[in-house]
C-alpha positions as CSV (number, residue, x, y, z in Angstrom):
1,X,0.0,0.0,0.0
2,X,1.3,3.4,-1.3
3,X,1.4,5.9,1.6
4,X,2.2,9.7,1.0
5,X,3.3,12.0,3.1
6,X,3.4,15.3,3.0
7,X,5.2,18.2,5.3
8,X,6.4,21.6,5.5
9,X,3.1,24.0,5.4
10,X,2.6,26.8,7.3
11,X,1.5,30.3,8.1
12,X,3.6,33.1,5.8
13,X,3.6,36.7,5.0
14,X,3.3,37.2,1.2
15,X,6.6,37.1,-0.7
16,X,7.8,34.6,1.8
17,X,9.1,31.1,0.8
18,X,8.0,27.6,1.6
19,X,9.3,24.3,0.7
20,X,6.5,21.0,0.7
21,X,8.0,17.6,0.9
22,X,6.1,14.5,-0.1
23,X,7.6,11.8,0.9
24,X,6.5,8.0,-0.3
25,X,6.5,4.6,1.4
26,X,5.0,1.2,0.9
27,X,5.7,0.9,-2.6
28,X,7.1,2.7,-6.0
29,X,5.2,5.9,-6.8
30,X,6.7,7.3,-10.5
31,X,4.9,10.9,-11.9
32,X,4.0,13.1,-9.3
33,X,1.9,16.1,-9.0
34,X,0.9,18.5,-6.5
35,X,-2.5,19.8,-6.2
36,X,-4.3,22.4,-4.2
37,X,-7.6,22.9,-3.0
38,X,-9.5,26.1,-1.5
39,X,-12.5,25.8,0.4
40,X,-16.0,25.3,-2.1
41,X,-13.4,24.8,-5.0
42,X,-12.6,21.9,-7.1
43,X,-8.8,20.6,-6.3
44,X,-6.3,22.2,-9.2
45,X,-3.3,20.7,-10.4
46,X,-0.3,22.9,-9.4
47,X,2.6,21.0,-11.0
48,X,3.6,17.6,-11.8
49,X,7.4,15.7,-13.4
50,X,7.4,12.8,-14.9
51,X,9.8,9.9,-13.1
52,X,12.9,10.9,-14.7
53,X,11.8,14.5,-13.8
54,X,12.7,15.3,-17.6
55,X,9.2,16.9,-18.1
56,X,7.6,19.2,-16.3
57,X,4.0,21.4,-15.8
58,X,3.4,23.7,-14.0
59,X,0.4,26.3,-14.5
60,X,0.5,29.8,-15.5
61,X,0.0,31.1,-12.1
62,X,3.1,30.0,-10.4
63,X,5.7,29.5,-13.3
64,X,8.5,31.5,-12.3
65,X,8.2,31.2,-8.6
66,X,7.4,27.5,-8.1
67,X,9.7,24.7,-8.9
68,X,9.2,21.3,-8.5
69,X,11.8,18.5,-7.9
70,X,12.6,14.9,-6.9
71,X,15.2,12.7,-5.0
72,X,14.2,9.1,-6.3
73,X,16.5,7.8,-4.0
74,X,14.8,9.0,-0.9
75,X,11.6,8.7,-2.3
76,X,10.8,12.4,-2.5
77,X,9.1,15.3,-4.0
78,X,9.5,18.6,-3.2
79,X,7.9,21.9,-4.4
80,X,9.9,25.0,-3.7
81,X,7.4,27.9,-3.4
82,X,8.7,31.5,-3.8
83,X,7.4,35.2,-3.9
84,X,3.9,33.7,-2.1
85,X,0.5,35.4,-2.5
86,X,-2.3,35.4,-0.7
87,X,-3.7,33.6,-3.8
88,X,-1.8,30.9,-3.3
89,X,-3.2,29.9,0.3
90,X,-5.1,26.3,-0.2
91,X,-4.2,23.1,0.8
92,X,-1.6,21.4,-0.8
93,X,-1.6,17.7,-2.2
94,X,0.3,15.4,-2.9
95,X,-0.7,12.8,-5.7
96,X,1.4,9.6,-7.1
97,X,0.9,7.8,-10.2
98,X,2.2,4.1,-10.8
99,X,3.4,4.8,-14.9
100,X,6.1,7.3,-15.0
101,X,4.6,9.7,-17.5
102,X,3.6,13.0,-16.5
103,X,-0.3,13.4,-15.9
104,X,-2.6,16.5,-15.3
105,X,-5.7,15.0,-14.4
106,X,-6.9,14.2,-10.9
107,X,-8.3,11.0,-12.2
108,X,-5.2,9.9,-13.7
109,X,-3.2,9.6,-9.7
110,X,-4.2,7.0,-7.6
111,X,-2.7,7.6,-4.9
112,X,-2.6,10.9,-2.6
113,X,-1.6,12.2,0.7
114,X,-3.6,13.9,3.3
115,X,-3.1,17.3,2.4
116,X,-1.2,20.2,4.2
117,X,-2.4,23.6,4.6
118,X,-0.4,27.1,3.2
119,X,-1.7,29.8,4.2
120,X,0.0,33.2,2.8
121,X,-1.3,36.3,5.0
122,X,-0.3,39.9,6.4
């Protein structure tokens, strides 16, 4: 059984920094994404890498400030979050797929974390 895990929200001022980790256990987890969710919204796909990491998405709203990354040898995801808005406050998802291709649809990752909040305020 796949198990994700992610870490590293919080409270920040905007233009602040944040880095989410998403760790997996229990099995072999190959494209990943991160998603995010506000309240009364559907959950959006933030950014995803293939296994190799050689591709990449990410959507127009946070090009240029978030990057997304991978250590396969721990098992790991990460999303480096810079210059953060107020916009960007949701919670933040984690999502594994079991192909290695990149993927942008929700349906498309079976397995996902619990979800960890960011909230960018003043």
């Amino acid at each position: 059984q796949v198990h994700l895990e992610e870490s590293g929200g919080g409270l920040v001022q905007p233009g602040a920094s944040l880095t989410l980790s998403c760790k997996a256990s229990g099995g072999g987890t190959f494209a990943m994404g991160w998603f995010r969710q506000t309240p009364g919204k559907e959950r959006q796909l933030v950014v995803a890498i293939s296994w190799d990491g050689g591709n990449t998405y990410y959507t127009e709203s946070v090009k240029g400030r978030f990057t997304i990354s991978r250590d396969n040898a721990e098992n790991t995801v990460y999303l480096q979050m810079n210059s953060l808005k107020p916009e960007d406050t949701a919670v933040y998802y984690c999502a594994g797929r079991t192909v290695g291709l990149l993927a942008m649809h929700e349906d498309d990752f079976p397995h996902w974390g619990q979800g960890t909040q960011v909230t960018v305020s003043s």
